[in-house]
N, C-alpha and C positions, 0 to 999 in steps of 0.2 A: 188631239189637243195637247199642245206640249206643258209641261210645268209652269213655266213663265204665263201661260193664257188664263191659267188656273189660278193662277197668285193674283195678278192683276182682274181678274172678275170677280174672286170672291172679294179682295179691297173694294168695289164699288158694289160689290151689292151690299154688302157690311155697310156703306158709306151713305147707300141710299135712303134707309132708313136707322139717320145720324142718332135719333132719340129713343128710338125703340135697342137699338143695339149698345148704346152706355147706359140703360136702364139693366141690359142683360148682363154685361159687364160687371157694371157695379154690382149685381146680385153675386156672380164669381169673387169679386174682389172683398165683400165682405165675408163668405165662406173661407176663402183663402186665409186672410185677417185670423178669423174666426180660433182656425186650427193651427195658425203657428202662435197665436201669442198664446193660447191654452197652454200649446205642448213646451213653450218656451218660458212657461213657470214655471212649469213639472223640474225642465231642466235647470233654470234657476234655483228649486227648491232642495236639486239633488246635490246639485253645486254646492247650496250654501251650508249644507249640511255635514258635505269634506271635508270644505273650509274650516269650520265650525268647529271638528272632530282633530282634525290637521294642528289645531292651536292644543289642544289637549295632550297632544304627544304624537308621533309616529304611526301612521296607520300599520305599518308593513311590522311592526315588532308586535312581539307575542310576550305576554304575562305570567312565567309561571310562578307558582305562590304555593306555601305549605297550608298544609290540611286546615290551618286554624284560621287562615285568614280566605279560603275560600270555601268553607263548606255550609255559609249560607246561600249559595246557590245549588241550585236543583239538579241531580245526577244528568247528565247530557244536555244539560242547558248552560248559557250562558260558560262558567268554566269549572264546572264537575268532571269526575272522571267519568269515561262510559260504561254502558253497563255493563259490567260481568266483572268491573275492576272496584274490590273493596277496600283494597291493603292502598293506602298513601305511598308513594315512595317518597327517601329522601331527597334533599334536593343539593346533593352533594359534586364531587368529581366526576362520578362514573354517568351521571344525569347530564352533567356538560357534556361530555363526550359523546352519547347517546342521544344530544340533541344536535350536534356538530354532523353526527354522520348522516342527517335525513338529507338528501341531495338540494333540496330547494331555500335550504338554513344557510345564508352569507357569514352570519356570525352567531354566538352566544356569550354573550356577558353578565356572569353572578355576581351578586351583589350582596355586602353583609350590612344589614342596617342598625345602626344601634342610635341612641336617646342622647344627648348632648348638649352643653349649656355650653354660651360665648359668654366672653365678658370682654366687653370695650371702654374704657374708662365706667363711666357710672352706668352704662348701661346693659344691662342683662338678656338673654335671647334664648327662650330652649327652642332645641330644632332636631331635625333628624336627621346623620349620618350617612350618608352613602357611601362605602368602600366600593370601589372598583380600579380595575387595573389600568393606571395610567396609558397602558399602549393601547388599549382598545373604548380610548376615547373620543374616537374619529369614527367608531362605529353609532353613534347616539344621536348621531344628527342636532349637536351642540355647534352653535355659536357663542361668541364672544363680544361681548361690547368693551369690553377693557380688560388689557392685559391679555392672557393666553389660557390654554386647557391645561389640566395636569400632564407631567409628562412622566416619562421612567429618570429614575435617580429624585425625585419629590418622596421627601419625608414629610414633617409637616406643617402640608402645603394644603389648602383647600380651595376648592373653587366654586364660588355660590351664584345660585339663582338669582333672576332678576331683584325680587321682592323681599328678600330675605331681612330688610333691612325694616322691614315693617312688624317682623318682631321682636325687634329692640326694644326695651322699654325701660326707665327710669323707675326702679322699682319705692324709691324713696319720695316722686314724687305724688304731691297729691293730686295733680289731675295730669289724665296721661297727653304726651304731647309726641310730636313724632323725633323719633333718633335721630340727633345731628353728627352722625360719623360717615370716616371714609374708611371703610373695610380695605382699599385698597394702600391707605397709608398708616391709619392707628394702629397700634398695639392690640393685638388681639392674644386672648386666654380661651382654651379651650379643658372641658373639666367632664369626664362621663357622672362625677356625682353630682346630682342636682342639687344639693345643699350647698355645691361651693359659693361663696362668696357671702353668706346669709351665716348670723349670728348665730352660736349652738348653743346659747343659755349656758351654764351651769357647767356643760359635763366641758370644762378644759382640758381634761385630760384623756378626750380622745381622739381618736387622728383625724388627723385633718384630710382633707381632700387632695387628691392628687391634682394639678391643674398642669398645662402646660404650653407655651409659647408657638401662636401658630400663623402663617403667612400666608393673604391671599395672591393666590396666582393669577387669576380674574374675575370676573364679575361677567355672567349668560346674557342673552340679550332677550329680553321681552317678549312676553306673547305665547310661551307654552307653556301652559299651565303645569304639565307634568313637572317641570323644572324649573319654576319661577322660584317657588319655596326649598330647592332640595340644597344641599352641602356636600358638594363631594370630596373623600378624602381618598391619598391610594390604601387600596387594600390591604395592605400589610403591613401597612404602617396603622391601622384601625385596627388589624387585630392583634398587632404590639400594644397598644394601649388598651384594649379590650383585656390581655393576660393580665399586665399591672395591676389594672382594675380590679379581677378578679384574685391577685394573691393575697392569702391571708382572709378572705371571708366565705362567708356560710355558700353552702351550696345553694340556699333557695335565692343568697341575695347575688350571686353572679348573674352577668349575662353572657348567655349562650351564643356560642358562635361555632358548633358543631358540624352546622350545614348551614346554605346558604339563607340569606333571608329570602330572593327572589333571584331569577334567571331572566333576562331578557333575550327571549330568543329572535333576532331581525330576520325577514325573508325576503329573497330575492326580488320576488316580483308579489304586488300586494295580490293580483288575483288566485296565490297559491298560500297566499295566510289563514284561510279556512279548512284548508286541505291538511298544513303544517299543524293546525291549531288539534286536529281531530285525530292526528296522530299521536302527539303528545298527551291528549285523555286517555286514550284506549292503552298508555303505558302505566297510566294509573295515577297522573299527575293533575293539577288543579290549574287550568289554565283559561287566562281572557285575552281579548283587546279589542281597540277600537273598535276593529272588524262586525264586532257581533252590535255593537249600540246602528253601527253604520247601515249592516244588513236589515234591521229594524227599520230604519228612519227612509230606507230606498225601499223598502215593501209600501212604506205611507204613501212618500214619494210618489210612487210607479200606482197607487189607489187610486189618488187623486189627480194625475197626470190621466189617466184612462177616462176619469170620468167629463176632465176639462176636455179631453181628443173627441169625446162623443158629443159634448155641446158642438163644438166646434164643424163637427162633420154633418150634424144635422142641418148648419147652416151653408153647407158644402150642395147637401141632399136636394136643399130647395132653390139652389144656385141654377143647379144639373135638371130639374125641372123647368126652369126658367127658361134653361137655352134649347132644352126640346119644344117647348110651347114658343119657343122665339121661332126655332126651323120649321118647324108647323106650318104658321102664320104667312112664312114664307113663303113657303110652296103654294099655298092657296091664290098667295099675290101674284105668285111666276109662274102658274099653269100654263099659259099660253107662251110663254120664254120657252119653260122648259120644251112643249110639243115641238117651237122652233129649233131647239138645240137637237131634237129626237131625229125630224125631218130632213134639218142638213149634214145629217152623218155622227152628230154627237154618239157616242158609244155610252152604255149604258154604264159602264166601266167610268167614263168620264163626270157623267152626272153623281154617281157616288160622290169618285173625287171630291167634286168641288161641295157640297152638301157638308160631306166629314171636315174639308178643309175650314170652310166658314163658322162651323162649330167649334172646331179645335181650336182657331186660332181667338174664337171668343174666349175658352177657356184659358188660352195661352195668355191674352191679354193681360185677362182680368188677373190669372195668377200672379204678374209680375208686377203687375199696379200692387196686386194684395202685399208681397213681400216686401217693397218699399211703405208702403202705408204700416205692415209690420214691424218695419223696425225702425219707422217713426213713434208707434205707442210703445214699442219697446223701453226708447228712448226716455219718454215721458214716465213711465215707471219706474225705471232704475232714477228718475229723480226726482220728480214731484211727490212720486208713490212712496217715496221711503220710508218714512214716519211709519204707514199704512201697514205693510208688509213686515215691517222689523218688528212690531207688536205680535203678527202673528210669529213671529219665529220663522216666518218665510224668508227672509233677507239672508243669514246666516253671513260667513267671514267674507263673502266676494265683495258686498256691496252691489252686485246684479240683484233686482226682481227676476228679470228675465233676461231670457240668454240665447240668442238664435246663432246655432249653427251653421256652418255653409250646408251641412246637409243636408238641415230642414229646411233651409230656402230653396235648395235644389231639389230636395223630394216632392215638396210641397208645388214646385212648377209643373214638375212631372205627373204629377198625383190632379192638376186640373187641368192640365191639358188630354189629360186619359178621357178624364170626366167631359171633356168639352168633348173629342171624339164618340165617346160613349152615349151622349147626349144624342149628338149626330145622327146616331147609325139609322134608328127607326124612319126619322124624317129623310135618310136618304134613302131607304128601303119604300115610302111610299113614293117618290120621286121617282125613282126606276120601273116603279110599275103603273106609273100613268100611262097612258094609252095617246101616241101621238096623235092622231086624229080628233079624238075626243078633246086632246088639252088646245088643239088652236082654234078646236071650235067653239072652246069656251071665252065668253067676253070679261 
């Protein structure tokens, strides 16, 4: 019996009983259903949780920070140093260099941050500083909505976050209203004393506040949180003004610019930012990033994705019952077919065939019904479901619910056409061992 006899007989016995075999179908197709839309929240939820992380800043850069602003976290958690390492290091030159030479670190960018008041006509803003080196501001993964990034030869120039504009505020008014300025065209004052511009009572005769004339170069574009509020100015040009600042007063009232305020270390490829991060503890340094909230929220992820893939299989489990109890049925109806197929030469090799073929291709079926029917409710979720899902915090920055991959539609055909074979196997195992004599004599 060639392939072609085998195709075209199991289509009509499939065919022959039209209502019993789209009941079995359907049982596959809602199993199939079952387990991609589960696993395609899981993946939705892991998605939106990127996304989500992605608007915060840089997954692939690394946090280092001095002792004082990370040692509310727990030694080897989060960004403590590891254990056996008690001494801080600075977070100076030789720290850059040190973090330059790990092979998997694209870049390392210090940063010194200090306190800082604007002043734009009437209206006032403290904010915080960022010095960095104009050339390696192509390593930040900054965009521009207007205007351009610092460059080399910028004195002072700054270049501010999306939002920054929202803390402007009219200090003379009595109810606050929002800043009517263009940072990109006003006059702007920058002043590290925070008294400037505020009345000093009585004592005239002491010195006044240094302030000084300063030019935005653009304005970031929206949506990372990391730098929607920051100010960046170049480096050395922040810590010319930082010395100024510092001549002529008390040593408690300077500020410090000895070492860096923080190091952003970038890595090549995000799946070696845990590996970079682990290395930079064990030196004795205080380091985060996204990386670790991210690891967190895909351990949930990967909880809940396991436990939706088990609902889903259990309705796989009773599918794959279904089409055994369908091939059953069958063989009961076709005992006398089969004896005929036994007596004129059918090979017992043949009868399998066709048996596993008629199963499979149930499975086959119903699988491919199921992935279209999947990524119809798909559909309906990423839009009806919105509301729904964005409450749980499921939704995250994609705007997917759910998310089906080509792999999951192709594992998932794969995965029920097994199950259709597998189904199979038994009901063609008693088929090969009915007894031709016995099956034609049966009415």
């Amino acid at each position: 019996m060639n392939s072609i006899d085998l195709v075209t007989m199991t289509l009509k016995n499939l065919l022959r009983r039209k209502i019993r075999t789209m009941l079995t179908v359907t049982g596959v197709l809602i199993g199939t259903a079952s387990i991609i839309i589960m696993v395609s929240i899981g993946i939705g939820m892991n998605e939106g949780f990127k996304a989500e992380l992605a608007r915060m800043g840089s997954l692939n850069i690394i946090n280092v920070r001095p002792a004082s602003q990370g040692m509310y976290m727990a030694p080897d958690e989060g960004g403590g140093p590891a254990r056996g390492q008690s001494e801080q290091q600075k977070l100076d030159e030789q720290a850059v260099a040190l973090f330059a030479a790990i092979p998997e670190v694209e870049a390392v960018v210090p940063f010194i941050e200090v306190s800082g008041k604007l002043v734009a006509g009437k209206y006032q803003a403290h904010t915080s500083i960022q010095g960095v080196e104009p050339g390696q501001m192509d390593k930040l993964n900054l965009t521009v909505r207007e205007g351009r990034l610092l460059q080399n030869g910028d004195d002072l120039n700054m270049l501010f976050g999306a939002e920054i504009t929202n803390f402007f505020h009219n200090p003379s008014a009595r109810q606050y209203a929002p800043a009517e300025i263009d940072l990109m065209k006003d006059r702007l004052t920058l002043s590290l004393d925070m008294s400037y511009g505020e009345s000093r009572g009585g004592d005239s005769g002491g010195k006044s506040p240094k302030a000084y004339t300063v030019k935005a170069t653009g304005i970031l574009e929206g949506g990372n949180y990391e730098n929607d509020y920051n100010v960046f100015m170049p480096l050395e040009s922040l810590k010319k003004l930082v010395r100024e600042y510092n001549r002529g007063r008390k040593q408690n009232e300077t500020i410090k610019i000895d070492e860096y305020s923080k190091i952003m270390v970038k890595v090549k490829d995000i799946n070696d930012v845990q590996m970079v991060q682990q290395q930079i503890k064990d030196q004795g340094f205080y380091a985060d990033s996204l990386t670790d909230i991210l690891t967190a929220m895909q351990k949930t992820a990967a909880g809940i994705q396991k436990v939706l893939g088990v609902i889903g299989a259990v309705s796989l489990l009773i599918a794959a019952i279904g089409i055994t109890n369908t091939m059953v049925m069958s063989i009961y109806e076709r005992t006398r077919e089969i004896g005929v197929m036994k007596v004129i030469g059918a090979s017992l090799g043949d009868i399998r065939k066709l048996f596993l073929l008629e199963s499979g291709m149930i499975g086959f079926f119903g699988g491919v019904i199921g992935i279209v029917f999947s990524y119809g409710v798909s559909y309906l979720l990423n839009t009806t479901g919105f509301v729904l899902f964005e409450t749980w915090g499921m939704q995250g920055g994609t705007g997917n619910t759910s998310i089906i991959p080509l792999w999951l539609a192709a594992s998932a055909l794969a995965f029920t056409s097994l199950i259709g074979l597998l189904s199979g196997y038994y009901p063609a195992r008693r088929a090969m061992n009915l007894s031709a004599l016995e099956a034609i004599k049966k009415e």
